[in-house]
Legacy VTK file of the C-alpha trace (Angstrom):
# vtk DataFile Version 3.0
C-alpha trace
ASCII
DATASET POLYDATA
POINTS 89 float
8.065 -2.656 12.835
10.125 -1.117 15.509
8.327 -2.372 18.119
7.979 -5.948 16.325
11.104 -8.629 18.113
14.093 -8.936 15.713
13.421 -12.755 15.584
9.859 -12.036 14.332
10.786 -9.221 12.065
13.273 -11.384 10.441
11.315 -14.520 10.165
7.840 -11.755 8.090
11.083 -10.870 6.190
11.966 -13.924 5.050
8.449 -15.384 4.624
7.632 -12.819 2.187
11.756 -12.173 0.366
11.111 -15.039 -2.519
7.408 -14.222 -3.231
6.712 -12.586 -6.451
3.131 -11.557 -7.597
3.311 -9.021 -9.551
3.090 -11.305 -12.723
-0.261 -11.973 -10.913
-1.555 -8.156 -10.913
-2.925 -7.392 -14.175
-5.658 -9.897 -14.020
-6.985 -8.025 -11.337
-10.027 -6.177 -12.325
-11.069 -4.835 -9.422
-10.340 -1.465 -8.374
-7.990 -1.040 -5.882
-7.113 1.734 -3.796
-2.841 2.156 -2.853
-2.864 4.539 0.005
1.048 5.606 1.345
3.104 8.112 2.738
5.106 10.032 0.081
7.758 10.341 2.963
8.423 5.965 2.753
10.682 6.070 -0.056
10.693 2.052 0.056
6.380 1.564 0.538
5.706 4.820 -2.061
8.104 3.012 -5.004
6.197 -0.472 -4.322
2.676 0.858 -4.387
3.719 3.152 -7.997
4.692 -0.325 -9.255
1.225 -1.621 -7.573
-0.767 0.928 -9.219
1.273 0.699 -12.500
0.819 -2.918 -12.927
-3.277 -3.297 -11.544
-5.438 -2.312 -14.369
-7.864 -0.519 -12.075
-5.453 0.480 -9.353
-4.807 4.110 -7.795
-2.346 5.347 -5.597
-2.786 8.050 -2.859
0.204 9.269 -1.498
-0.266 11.038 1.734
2.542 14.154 1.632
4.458 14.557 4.521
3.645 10.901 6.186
5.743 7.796 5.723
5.174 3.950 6.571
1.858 3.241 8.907
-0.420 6.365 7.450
-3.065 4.796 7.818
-1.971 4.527 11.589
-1.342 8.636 11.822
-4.172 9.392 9.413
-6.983 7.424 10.011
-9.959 9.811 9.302
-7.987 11.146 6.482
-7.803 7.513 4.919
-11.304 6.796 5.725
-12.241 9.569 4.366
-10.043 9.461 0.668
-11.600 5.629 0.665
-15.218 6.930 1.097
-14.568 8.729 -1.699
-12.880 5.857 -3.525
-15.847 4.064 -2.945
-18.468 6.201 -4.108
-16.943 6.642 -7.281
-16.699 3.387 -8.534
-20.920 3.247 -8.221
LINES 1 90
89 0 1 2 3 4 5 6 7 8 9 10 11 12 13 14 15 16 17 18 19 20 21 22 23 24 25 26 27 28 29 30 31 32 33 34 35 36 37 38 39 40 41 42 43 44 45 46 47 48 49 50 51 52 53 54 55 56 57 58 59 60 61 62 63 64 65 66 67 68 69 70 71 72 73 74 75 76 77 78 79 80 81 82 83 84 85 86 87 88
């Protein structure tokens, strides 16, 4: 986001401040894979209440790494979903 305009920043902000799903999350039964940094104290405490609440949900947190790992890790993150994957077969 710090490349993302204030106006636009503000306006993702505000489209997404009143929205609350996580009532919705335990009737998800499909696995789901949480990847983060462990570094984004903000996007690690929202995925551990993501993976708390989904039934079949995991979290990967990514030491040393904060928002946008997916971003600075990409073959890592391929690679731990791969894996993710192939064990739900």
């Amino acid at each position: 986001m710090d490349r993302t305009p204030p106006d636009i920043a503000a306006a993702m902000h505000d489209c997404f401040e009143d929205v609350n799903t996580l009532p919705l999350l335990p009737s998800v039964t499909s696995p789901v894979l949480l990847l983060s940094g462990d570094k984004s104290s903000i996007a690690s405490a929202q995925q551990k209440t993501l993976a708390e609440t989904l039934p079949n949900g995991r979290l990967e947190l990514l030491s040393g790494y904060g928002h946008g790992v997916n971003l600075l890790q990409p073959e890592r993150c391929a690679r731990i979903a791969l894996e993710f994957w192939q064990g739900l077969t």
